[in-house]
Structures are given as C-alpha cells and as structure tokens.
C-alpha positions, 0 to 999 in steps of 0.5 A: 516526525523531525525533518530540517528540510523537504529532501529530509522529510520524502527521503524517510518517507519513502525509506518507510514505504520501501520497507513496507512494500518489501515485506508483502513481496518478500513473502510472495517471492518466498511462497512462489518459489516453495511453491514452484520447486515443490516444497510447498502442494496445495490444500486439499479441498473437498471440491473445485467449488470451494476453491472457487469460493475462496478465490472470491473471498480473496479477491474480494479481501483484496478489493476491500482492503483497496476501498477501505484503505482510500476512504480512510486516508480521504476522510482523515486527510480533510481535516489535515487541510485545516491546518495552519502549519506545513510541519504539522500537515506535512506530519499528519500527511507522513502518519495517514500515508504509512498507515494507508500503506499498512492497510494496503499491505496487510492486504497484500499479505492476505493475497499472498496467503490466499496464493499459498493456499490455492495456488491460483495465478489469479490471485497472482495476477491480483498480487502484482496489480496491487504492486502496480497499483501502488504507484497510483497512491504514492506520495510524489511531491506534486500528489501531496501538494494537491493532496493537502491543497498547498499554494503559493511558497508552501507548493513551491517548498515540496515540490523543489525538494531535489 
C-alpha cells in the first residue's frame, strides 16, 4: 500500500474496515427487517431440541471465529515487530488488520444467518456484542503503536496523525 503520510494511511484504513463492517450489518438490517414485516417465517425444524443445538453451534461459530481470528492476527504480527522499516510495518500491520476484520466479519455473517434461520434473539444479541466488541480491536494510533512496539519518533509520527 502507497501512503505519503499517517493521516493517509489510517484514512484508507479505516475507509476499508468501514466497508467491511457494512456488509455483515447490512445483511442483518435486511434479515431483521424481512423477518419482522413478515417476509421472511422461520425453518421448521423437527423439535425445539434442534434448535437449540444449532443455536450452540452458532454461538460456538461465532466464539470460534473471535479466538481464531485473535490468535492469528497475534502469531502473525510477532514477525511485523522485526521489521526495520515503519512503511513496511505499517504495510504488513495494514494487510494482518483487514484480514482480521475479514475473518470477524465472516463470522458475523455466519450469525446473521444463523438469525435467519432460527430467528432467535440470542443470537441477535451475539450479533450486536460482536459490533460492540469491534471496537476493542480497532486500529486506533495508539493500539498499532503498542501493537508493533514503535518508540521513540516512529510512536510520535502515528500518533500525531491528525
């Protein structure tokens, strides 16, 4: 990724991840709405046992997909830290944070369709935690600066971007 400048390189950032949270909660907004005017009944499953089963197996998709999107942005961001450059940090830091967010957002996805399925406001709930819960993860200057251990004038230069 090309960027002259620390303002330049958090606005396309965040202009992706943007783009990235609009498709899960897009999708939600469309299921919940077909859902509540009617549009859309509920599968018929053979007993509430199923149903519980596979609110489990959502719920546990999602928490799955939260864990094994946090250890892979962890693992893979050790060897960022070795870098010499901050363009090539900041570059790889750019790559590991998108796909993190591609990774939560399939997820996302997974529960919106889980909620489509069964209509179950547990896994509403699970929906809008998940949203919450992005901002815990999301790349503010000061997170990618302990995130890639940066001191000295390199800390200074991402966190005065604005």
């Amino acid at each position: 990724m090309h960027f002259q400048s620390v303002k330049e390189y958090f606005y396309k950032l965040y202009t992706r991840l943007f783009l990235l949270l609009l498709l899960p909660l897009a999708a939600f907004l469309a299921l919940y709405g077909a859902i509540q005017g009617g549009e859309l009944t509920p599968m018929e499953l053979a007993d509430e046992q199923h149903a519980i089963w596979l609110r489990y197996i959502f719920l546990g998709a999602a928490v799955t997909d939260w864990v094994g999107a946090s250890v892979f942005f962890s693992r893979s961001l050790k060897p960022v830290r070795t870098l010499v450059s901050l363009g090539e940090k900041l570059d790889r830091y750019f790559f590991l944070t998108i796909i993190r967010f591609v990774i939560i957002v399939f997820g996302m996805i997974v529960l919106a369709g889980g909620y489509y399925l069964l209509h179950d406001q547990v896994l509403t709930a699970l929906f809008m935690v998940s949203l919450l819960m992005m901002g815990f993860v999301w790349p503010f200057p000061w997170r990618v600066t302990s995130h890639l251990h940066l001191k000295g004038d390199e800390k200074n230069w991402v966190q005065e971007w604005k």
